[in-house]
C-alpha positions as CSV (number, residue, x, y, z in Angstrom):
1,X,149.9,-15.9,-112.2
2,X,146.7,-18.1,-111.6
3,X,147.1,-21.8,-112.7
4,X,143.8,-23.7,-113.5
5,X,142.7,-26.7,-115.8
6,X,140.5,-27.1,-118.4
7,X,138.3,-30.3,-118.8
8,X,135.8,-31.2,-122.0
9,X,134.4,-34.0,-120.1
10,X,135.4,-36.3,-123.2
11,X,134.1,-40.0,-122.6
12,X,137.1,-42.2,-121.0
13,X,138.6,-45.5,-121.9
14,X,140.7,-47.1,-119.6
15,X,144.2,-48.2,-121.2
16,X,144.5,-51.4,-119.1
17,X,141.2,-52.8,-119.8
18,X,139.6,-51.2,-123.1
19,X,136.7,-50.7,-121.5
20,X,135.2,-47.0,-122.1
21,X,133.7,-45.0,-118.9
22,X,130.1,-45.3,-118.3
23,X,128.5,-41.5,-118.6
24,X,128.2,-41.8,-114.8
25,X,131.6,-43.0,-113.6
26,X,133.2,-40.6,-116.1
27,X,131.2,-37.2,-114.4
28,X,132.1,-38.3,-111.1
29,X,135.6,-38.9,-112.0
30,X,135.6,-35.6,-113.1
31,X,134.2,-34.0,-109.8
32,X,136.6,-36.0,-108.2
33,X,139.3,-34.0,-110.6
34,X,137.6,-30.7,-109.7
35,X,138.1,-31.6,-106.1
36,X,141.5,-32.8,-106.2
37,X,142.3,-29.6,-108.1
38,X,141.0,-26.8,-105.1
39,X,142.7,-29.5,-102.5
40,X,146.1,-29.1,-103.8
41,X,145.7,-25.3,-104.0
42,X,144.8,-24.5,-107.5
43,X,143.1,-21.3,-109.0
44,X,140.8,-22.6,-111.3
45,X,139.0,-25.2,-113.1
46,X,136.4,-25.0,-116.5
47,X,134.1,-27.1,-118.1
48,X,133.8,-27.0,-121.4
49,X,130.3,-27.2,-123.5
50,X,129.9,-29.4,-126.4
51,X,127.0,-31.6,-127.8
52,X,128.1,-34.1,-129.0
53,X,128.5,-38.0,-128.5
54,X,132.0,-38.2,-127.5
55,X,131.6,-35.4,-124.9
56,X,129.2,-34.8,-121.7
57,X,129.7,-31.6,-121.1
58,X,126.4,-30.0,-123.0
59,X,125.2,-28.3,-119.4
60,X,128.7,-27.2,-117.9
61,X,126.8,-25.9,-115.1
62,X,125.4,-28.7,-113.8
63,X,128.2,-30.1,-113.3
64,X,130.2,-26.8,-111.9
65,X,127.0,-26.7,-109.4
66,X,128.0,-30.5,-109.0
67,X,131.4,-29.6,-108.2
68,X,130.9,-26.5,-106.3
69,X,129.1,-28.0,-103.1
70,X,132.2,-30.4,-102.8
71,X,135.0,-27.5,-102.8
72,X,135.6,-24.6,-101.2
73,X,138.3,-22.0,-102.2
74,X,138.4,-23.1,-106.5
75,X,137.1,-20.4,-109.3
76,X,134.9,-22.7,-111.0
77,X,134.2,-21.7,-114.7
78,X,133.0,-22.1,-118.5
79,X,135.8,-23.3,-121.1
80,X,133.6,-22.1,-123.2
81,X,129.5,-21.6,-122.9
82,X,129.0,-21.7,-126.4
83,X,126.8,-17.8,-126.4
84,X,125.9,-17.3,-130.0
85,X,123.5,-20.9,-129.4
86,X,122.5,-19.8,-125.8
87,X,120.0,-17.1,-124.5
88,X,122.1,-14.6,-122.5
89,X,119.2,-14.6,-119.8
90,X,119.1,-18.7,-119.0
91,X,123.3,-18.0,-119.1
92,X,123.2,-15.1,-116.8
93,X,120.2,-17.1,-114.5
94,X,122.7,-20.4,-114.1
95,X,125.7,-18.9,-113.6
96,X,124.1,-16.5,-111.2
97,X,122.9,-19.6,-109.5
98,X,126.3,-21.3,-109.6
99,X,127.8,-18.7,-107.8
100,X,125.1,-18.6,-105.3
101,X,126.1,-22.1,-104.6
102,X,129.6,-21.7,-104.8
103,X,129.5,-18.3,-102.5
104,X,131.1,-16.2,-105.2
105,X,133.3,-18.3,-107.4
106,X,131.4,-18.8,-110.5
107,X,132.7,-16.9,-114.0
108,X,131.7,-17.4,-117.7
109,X,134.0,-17.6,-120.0
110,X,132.3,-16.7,-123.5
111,X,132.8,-17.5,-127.0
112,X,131.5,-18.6,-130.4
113,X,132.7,-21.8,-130.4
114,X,135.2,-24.0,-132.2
115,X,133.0,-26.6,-132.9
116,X,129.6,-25.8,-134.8
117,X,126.8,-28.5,-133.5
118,X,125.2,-26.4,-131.3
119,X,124.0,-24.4,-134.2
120,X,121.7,-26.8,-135.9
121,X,120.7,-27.9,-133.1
122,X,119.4,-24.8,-131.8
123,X,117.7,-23.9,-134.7
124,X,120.7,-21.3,-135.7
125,X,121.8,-20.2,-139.0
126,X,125.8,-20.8,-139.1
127,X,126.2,-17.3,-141.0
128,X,124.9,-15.4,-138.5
129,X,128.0,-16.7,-136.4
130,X,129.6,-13.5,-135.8
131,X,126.6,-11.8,-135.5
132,X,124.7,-13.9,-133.1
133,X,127.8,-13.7,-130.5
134,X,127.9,-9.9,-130.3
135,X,124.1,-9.2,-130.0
136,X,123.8,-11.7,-127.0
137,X,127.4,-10.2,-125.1
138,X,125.9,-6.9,-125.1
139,X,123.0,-8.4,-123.6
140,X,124.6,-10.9,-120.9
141,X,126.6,-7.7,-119.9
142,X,123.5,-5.3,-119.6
143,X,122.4,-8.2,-117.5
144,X,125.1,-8.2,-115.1
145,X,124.8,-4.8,-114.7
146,X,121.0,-4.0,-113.8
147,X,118.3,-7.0,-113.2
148,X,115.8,-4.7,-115.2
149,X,116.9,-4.2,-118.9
150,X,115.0,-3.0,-121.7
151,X,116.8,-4.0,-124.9
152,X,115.9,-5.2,-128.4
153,X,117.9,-7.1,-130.7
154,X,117.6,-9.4,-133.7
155,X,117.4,-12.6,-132.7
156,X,115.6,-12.8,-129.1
157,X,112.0,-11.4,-128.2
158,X,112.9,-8.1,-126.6
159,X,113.4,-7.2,-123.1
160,X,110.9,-4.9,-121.6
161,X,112.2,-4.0,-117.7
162,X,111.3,-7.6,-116.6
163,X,113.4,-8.6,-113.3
164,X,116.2,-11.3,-114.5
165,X,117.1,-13.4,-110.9
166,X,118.6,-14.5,-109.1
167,X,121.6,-12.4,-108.8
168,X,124.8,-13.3,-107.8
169,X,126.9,-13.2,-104.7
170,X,129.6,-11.4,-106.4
171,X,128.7,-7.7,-107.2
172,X,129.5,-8.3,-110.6
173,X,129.7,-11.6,-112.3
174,X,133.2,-12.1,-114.3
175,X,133.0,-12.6,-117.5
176,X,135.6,-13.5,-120.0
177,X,135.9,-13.5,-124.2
178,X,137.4,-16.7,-125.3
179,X,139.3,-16.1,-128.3
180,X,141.0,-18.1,-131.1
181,X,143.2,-16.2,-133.2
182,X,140.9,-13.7,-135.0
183,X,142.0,-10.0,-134.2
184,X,138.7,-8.7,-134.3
185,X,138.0,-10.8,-131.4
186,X,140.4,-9.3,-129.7
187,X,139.8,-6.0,-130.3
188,X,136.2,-6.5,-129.3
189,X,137.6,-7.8,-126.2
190,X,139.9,-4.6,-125.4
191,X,137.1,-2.3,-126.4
192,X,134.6,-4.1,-124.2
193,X,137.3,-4.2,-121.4
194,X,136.9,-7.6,-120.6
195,X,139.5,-10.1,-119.6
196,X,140.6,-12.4,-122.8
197,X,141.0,-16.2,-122.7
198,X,143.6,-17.3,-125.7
199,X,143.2,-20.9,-126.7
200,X,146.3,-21.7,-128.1
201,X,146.5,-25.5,-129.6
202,X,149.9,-25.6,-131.6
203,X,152.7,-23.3,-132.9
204,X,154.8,-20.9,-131.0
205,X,153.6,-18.9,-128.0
206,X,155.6,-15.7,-129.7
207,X,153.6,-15.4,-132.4
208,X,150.2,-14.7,-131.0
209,X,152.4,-11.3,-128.9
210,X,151.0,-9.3,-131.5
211,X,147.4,-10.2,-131.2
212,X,147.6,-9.7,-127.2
213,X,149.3,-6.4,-128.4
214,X,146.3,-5.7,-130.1
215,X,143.7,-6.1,-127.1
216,X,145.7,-3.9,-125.2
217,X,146.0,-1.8,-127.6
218,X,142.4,-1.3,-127.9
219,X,141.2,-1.6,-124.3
220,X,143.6,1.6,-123.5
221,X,142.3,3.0,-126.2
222,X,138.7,2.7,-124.7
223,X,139.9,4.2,-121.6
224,X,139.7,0.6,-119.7
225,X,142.1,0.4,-116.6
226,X,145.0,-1.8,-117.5
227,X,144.4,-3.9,-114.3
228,X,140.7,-4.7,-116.5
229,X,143.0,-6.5,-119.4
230,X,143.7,-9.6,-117.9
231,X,145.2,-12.5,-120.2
232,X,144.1,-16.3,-119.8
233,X,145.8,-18.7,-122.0
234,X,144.6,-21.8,-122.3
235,X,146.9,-24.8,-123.7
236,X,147.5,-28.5,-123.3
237,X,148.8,-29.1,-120.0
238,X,149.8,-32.2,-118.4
239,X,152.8,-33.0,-115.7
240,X,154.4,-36.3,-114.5
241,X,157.5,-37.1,-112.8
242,X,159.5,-37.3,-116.3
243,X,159.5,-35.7,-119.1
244,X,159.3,-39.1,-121.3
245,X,156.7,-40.5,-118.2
246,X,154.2,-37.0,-118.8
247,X,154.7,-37.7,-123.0
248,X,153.7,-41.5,-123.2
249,X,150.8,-41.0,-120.9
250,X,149.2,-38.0,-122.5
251,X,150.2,-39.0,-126.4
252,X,147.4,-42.3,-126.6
253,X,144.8,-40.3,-125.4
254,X,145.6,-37.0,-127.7
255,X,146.4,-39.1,-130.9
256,X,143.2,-40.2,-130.5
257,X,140.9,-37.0,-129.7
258,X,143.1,-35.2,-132.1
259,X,142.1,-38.1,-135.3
260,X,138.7,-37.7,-134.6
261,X,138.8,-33.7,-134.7
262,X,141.3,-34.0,-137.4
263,X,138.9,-36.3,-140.3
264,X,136.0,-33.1,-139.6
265,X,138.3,-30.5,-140.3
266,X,141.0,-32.0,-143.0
267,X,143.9,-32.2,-140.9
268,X,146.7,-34.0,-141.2
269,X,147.1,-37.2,-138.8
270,X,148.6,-36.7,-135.4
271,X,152.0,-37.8,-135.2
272,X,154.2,-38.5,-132.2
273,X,157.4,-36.6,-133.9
274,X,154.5,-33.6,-133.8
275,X,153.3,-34.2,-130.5
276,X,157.1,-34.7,-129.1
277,X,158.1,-31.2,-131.1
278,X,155.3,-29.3,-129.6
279,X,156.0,-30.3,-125.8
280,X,159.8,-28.8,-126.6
281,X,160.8,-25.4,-125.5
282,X,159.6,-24.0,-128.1
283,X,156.2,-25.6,-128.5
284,X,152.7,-25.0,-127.5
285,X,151.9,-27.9,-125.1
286,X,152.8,-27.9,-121.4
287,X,153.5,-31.3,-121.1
288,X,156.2,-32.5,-119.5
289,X,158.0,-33.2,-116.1
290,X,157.9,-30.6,-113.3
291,X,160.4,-28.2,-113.8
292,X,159.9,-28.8,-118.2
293,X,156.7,-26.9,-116.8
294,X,157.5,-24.4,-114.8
295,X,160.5,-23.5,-117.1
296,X,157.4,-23.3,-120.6
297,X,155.0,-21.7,-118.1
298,X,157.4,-18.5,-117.2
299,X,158.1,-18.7,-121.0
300,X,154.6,-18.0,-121.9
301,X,154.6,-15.5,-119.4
302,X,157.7,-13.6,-120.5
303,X,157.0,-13.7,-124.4
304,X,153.1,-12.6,-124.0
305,X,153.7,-9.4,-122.0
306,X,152.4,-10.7,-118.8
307,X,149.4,-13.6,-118.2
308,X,147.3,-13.5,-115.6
309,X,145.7,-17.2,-115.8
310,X,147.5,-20.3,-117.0
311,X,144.9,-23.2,-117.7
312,X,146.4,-26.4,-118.4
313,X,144.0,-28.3,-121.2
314,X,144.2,-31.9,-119.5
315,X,141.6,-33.8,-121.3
316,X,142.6,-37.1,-122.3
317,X,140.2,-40.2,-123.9
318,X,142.6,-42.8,-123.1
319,X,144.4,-42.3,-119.5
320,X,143.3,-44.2,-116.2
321,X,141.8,-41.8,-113.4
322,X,144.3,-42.3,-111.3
323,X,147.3,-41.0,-113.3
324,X,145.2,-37.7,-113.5
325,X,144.5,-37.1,-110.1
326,X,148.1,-38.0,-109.7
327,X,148.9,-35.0,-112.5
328,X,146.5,-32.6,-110.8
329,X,148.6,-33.1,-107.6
330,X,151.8,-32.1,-109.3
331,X,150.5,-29.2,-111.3
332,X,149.3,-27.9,-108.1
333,X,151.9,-28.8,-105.3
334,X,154.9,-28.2,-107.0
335,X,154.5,-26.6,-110.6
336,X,152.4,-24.1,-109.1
337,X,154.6,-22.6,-105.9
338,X,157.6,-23.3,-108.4
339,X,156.0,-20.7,-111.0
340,X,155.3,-18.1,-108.7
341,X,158.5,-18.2,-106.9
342,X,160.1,-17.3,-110.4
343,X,157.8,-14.8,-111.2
344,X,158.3,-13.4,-107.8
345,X,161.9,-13.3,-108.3
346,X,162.2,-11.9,-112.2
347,X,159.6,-8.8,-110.9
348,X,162.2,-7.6,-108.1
């Protein structure tokens, strides 16, 4: 199993003095996080892409470009480029240049999008959702696959055998469907053969076993080799030296990021009996000390058939820099060879 974080670039406040991040100090905290992360031996590590105020993550690669000439052995990724608002050439053209930088360690990982901004402000009608996503993946992939397409779709001035460069270093770009819990989307994923992220943000691992089922399901049915139907989940993730220490220092930040979401979209207000339940055994969140970790990530493992990428969601609004590099270290000095030694040890 690959293990990898996830990062939305959310603007910081520091908890000892109130004071929020510049835009600056926050970005280079973060490359600082990204190279923390392939120092201490992890696989991965994905900016997200939102446009928004509270967030600086609207060009995730930028700032994966940023990060790649400071690392050297890290995947460096999209968690998620937003495709129905983006032109599948400009997002084949930066992440071609990102792994040019990187020497082969760029990937996209692609999806509609769980927030909706990027519609409007594109000029995008919100109905064509669905639609707008599928056209432009069947384009980005024809891209990878020859630098001359001709192709003609709905919503983008056709493609006549024009050259698309640069290409990448890799011989072909990876690209992954990030998914929420919609089984078309991850049928469309099998079918397509393509590797599936899951972002899973509450509820029991057990119950999305059937949808995973599901992409399998199809992919075999498409003839795809099952060594093509890789799984990625993507949770909240966050490690300390305690169980209570890794709780109290992620819970201010999430209360907070999870209140603003939560007046959008009707929830109900976060709760620390919530939070405390969902960090349990039986919970979604990976947040805890070391072996509460390694114990939930062999768990998610054992009840999803088999995951191929573990990326711990570790974006917090209200936690001092240094208490992430410090969880950064953890997750990848001693969750990390902790996991694979028990994964190593169930398959013999």
């Amino acid at each position: 199993m690959e293990i990898g974080i996830d990062s939305f670039a959310a603007i910081v406040t520091d908890p000892d003095t109130g004071l929020t991040l510049s835009g600056a100090d926050r970005l280079n905290h973060l490359i600082e996080e990204i190279e923390r992360a392939d120092e201490v031996g992890l696989d991965s590590f994905g900016v997200g892409e939102h446009h928004r105020q509270e967030y600086l993550d609207a060009a995730p690669a930028v700032i994966l470009a940023a990060a790649a000439a400071r690392t050297k052995r890290i995947r460096l990724n999209s968690a998620v480029t937003v495709l129905s608002a983006d032109d599948p050439v400009r997002v084949f053209q930066q992440f071609s240049t990102l792994d040019l930088i990187s020497c082969g360690r760029a990937e996209i990982v692609v999806g509609r999008g769980s927030s909706v901004e990027a519609y409007p402000l594109f000029g995008l009608d919100l109905h064509e959702y669905d639609a707008l996503f599928a056209e432009k993946l069947d384009l980005l992939l024809k891209l990878r696959d020859d630098p001359h397409v001709h192709w003609q779709g709905r919503f983008r001035a056709p493609l006549s055998g024009q050259g698309v460069f640069p290409r990448p270093q890799q011989p072909s770009l990876p690209i992954w469907v990030g998914v929420g819990g919609t089984p078309e989307s991850f049928v469309r994923a099998g079918r397509l053969g393509l590797p599936l992220m899951v972002a899973i943000i509450g509820g029991d691992f057990r119950r999305f076993r059937p949808l995973v089922d599901l992409y399998r399901q199809a992919g075999k049915a498409a003839g795809h080799p099952e060594e093509a139907l890789r799984v990625g989940i993507h949770a909240f993730g966050f490690v300390a030296e305690t169980s209570q220490a890794a709780r109290d220092a992620f819970y201010p930040g999430y209360a907070r990021m999870i209140e603003t979401i939560g007046r959008e979209r009707g929830w109900p207000a976060p709760s620390r009996a919530r939070f405390d339940a969902e960090c349990g055994p039986s919970g979604a969140y990976l947040i805890g000390g070391i072996q509460d970790v390694v114990d939930k990530a062999v768990h998610v493992h054992k009840v999803l058939g088999g995951v191929s990428r573990l990326t711990f969601q570790m974006t917090n609004v209200v936690m001092k820099h240094e208490q992430m590099l410090r969880a950064i270290e953890l997750l990848g000095q001693e969750v990390g060879p902790l996991v694979r030694e028990r994964l190593t040890l169930q398959s013999r």
